[in-house]
Backbone as CSV, one residue per row, in Angstrom:
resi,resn,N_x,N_y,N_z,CA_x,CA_y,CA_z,C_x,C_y,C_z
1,UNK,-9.220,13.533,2.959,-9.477,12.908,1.682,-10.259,13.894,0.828
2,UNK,-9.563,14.400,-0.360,-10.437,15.073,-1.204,-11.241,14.413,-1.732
3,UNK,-12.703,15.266,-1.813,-14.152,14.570,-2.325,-14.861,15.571,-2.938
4,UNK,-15.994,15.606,-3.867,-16.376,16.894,-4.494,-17.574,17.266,-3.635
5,UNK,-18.136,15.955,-2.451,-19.779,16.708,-2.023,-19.118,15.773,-0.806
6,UNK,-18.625,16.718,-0.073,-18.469,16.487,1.572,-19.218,15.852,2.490
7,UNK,-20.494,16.532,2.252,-21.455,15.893,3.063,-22.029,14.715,2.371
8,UNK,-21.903,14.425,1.020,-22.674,13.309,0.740,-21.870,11.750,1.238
9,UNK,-20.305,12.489,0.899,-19.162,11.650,1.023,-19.294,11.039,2.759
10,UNK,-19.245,11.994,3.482,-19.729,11.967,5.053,-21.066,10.697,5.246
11,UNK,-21.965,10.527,4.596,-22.911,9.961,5.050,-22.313,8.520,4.182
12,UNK,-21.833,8.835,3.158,-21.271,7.186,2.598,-20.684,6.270,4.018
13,UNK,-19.601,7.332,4.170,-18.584,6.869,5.366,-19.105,6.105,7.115
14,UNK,-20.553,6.889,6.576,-21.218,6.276,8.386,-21.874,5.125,7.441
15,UNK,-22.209,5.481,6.952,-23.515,3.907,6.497,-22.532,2.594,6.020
16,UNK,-21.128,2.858,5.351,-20.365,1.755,5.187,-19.634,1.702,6.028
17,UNK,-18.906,2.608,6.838,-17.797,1.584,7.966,-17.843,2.638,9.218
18,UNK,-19.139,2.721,9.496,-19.547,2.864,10.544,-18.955,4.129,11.190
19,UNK,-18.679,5.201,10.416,-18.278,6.241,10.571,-19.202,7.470,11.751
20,UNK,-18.073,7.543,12.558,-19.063,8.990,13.219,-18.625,10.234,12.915
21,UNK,-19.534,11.367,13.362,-19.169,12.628,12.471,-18.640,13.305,13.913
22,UNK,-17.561,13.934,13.599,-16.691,14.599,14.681,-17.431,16.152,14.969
23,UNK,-17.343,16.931,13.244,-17.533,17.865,13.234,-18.226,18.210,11.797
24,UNK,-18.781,19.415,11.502,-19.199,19.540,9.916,-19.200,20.898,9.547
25,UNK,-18.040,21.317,9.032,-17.974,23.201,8.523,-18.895,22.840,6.782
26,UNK,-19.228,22.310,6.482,-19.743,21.528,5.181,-18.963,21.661,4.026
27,UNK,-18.125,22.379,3.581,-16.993,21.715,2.773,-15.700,20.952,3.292
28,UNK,-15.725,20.594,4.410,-14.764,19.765,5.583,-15.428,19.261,6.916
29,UNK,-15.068,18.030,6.513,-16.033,17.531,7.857,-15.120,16.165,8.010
30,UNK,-15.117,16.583,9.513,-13.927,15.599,10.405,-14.819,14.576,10.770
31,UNK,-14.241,12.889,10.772,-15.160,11.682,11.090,-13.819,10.679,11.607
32,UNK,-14.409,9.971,12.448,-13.948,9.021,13.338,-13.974,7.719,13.185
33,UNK,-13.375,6.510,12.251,-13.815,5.464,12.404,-13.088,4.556,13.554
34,UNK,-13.519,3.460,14.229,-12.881,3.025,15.289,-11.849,3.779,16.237
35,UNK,-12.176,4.728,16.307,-10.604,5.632,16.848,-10.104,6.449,15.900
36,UNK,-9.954,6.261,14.837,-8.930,6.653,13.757,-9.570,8.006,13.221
37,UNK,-9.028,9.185,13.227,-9.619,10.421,12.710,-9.704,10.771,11.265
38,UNK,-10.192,10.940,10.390,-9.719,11.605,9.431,-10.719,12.770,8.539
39,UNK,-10.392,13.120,7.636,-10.942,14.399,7.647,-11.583,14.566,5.955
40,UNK,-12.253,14.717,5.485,-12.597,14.940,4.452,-13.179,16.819,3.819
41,UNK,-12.458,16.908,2.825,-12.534,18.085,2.142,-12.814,18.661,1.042
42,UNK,-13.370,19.465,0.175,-13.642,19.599,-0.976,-12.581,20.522,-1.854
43,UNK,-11.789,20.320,-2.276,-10.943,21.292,-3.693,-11.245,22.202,-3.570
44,UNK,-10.825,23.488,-3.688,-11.548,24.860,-4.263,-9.822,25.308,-4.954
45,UNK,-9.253,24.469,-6.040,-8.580,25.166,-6.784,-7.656,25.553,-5.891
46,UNK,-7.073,24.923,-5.065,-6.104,25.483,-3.610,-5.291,24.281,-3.533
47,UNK,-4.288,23.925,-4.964,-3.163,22.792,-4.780,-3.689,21.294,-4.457
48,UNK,-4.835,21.080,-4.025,-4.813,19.242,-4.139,-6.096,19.122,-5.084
49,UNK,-6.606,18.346,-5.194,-7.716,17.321,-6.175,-8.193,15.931,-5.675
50,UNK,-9.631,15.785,-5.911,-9.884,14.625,-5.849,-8.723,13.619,-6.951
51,UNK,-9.274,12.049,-6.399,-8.999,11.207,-7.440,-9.766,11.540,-8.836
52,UNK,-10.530,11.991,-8.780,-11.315,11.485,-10.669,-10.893,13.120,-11.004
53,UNK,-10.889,14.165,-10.405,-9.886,15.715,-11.293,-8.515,14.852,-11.869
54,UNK,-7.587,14.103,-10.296,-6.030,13.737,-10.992,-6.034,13.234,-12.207
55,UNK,-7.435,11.925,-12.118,-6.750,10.631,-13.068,-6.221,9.620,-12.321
56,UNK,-6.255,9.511,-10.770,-4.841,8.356,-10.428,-6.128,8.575,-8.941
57,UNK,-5.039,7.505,-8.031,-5.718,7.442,-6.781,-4.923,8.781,-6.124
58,UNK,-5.668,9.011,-5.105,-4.550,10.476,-4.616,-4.081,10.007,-2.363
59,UNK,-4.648,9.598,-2.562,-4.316,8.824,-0.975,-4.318,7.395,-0.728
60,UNK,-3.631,6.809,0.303,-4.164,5.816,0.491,-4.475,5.773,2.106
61,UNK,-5.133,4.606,2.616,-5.565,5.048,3.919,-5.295,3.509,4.331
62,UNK,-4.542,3.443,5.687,-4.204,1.998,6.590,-5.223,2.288,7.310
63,UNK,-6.137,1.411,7.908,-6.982,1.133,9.363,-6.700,-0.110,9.516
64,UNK,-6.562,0.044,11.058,-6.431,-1.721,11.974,-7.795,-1.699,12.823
65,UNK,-8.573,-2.479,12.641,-10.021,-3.145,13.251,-9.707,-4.425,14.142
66,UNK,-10.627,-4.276,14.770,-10.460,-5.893,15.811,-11.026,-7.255,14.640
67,UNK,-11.795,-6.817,13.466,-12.229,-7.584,12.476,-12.863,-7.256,11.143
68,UNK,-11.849,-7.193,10.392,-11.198,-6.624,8.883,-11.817,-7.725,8.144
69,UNK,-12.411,-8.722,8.497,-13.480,-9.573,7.152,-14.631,-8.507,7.175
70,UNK,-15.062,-8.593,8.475,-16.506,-7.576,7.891,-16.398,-6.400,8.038
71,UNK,-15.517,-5.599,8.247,-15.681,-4.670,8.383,-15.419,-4.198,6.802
72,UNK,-14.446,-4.947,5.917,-14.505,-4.920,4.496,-15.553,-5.256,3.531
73,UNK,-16.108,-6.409,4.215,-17.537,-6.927,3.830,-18.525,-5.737,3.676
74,UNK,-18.715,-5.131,4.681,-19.758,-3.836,5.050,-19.478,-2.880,3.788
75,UNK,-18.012,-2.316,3.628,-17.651,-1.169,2.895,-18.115,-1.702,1.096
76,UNK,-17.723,-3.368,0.758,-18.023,-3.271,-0.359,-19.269,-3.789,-0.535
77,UNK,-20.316,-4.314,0.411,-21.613,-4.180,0.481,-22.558,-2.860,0.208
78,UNK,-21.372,-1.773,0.702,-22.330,-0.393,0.614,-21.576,0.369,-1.014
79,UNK,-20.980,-0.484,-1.674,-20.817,0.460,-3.221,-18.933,0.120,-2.920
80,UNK,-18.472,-0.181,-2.126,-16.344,0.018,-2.719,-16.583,-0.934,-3.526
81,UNK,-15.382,-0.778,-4.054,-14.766,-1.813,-5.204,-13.491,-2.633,-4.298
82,UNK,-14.321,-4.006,-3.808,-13.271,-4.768,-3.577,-12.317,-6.137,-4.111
83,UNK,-12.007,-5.801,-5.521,-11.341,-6.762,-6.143,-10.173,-6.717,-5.887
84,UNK,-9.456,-5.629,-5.253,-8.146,-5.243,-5.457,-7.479,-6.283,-4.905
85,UNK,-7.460,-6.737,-3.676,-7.313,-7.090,-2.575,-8.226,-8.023,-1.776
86,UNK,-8.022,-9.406,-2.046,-8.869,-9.797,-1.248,-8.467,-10.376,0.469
87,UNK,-9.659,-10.394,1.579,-8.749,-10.479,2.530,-8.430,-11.948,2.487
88,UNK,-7.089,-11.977,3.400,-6.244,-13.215,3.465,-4.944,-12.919,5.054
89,UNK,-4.179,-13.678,4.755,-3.425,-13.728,6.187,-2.009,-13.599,5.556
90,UNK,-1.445,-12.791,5.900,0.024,-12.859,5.411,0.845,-13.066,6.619
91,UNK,2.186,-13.652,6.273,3.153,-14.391,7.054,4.092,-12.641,7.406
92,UNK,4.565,-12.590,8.469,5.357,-11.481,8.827,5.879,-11.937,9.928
93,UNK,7.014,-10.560,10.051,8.108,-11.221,11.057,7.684,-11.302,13.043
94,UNK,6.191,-10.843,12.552,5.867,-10.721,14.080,4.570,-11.894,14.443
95,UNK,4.559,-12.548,13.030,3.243,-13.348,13.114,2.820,-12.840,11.953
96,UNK,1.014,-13.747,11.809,0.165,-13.570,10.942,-0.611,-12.028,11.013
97,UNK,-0.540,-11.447,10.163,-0.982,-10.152,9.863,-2.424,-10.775,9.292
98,UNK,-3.881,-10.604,9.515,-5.042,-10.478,8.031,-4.991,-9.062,7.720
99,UNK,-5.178,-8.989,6.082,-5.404,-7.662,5.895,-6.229,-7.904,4.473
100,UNK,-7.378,-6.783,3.802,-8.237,-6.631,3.127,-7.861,-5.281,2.185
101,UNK,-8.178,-4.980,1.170,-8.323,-3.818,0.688,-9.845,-3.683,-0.082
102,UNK,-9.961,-2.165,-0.427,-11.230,-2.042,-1.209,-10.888,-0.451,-1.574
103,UNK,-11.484,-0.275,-2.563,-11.586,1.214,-3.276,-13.085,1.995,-3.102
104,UNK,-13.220,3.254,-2.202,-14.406,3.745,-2.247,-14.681,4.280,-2.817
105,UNK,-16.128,4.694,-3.172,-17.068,5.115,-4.347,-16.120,6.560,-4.526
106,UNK,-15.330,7.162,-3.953,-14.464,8.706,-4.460,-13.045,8.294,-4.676
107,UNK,-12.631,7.476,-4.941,-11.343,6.745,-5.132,-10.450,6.405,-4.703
108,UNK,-10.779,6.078,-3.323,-9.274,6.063,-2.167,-9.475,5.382,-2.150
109,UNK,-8.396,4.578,-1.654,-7.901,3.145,-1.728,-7.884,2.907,-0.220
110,UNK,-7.798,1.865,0.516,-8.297,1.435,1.900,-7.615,0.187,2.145
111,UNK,-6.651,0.340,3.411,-6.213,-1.059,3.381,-6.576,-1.669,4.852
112,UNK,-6.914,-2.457,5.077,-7.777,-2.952,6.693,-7.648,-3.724,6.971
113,UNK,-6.685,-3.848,8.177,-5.846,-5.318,8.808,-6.106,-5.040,10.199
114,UNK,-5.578,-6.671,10.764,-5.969,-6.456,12.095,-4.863,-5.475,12.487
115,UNK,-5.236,-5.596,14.314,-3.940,-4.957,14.778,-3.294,-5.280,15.465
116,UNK,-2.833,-6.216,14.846,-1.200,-7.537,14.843,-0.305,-6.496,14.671
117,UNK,0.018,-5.506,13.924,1.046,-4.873,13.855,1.327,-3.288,14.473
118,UNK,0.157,-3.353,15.607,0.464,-2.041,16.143,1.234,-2.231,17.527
119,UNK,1.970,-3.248,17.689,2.894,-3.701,18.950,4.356,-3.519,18.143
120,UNK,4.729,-3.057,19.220,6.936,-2.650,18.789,7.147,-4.543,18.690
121,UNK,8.075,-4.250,17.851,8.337,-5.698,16.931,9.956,-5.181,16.877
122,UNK,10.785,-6.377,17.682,11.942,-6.248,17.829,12.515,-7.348,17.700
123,UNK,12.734,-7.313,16.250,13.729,-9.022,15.655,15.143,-8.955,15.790
């Protein structure tokens, strides 16, 4: 996820959804939430951009939690913007999916459902 202050972005990520830090070169620093890896980086004029350089959102990010009320709760407790999306239960062909969204303070968009849908689903 492009961000302009890596490390500040890094400490957002532990204090709202409980992020651990993998690794830290300090303009890239790899973090772990529930399992899920991902990596945050700063621009240097080398083909990508944050969201607020584009103008637009520039990623979006799926996570499945054992419990996506608070774990959304937490993120827009600590500064996201969660109007987008509020959580609820949607009907699917494998069952009830819950899923939440929220926008973090660097502009990525976040979508956080259980994980109802990480089983092979054969209709």
């Amino acid at each position: 996820l492009a961000v302009h202050n890596a490390g500040a972005a890094a400490e957002w990520y532990k204090r709202a959804l409980g992020a651990e830090e993998l690794w830290n070169f300090g303009g890239v620093v790899g973090l772990t939430v529930e399992g899920a890896p991902f990596f945050l980086g700063e621009p240097a004029n080398n083909g990508w951009s944050t969201p607020a350089d584009a103008g637009t959102r520039t990623a979006r990010v799926e996570l499945f939690v054992d419990d996506p009320d608070s774990f959304v709760e937490r993120a827009v407790a600590a500064g996201a913007e969660g109007s987008a999306d509020d959580i609820r239960d949607h009907e699917t062909a494998w069952g009830v999916h819950r899923q939440a969204g929220f926008t973090d303070p660097f502009g990525h968009i976040w979508l956080v459902g259980d994980k109802s849908p990480l089983q092979p689903f054969r209709g």
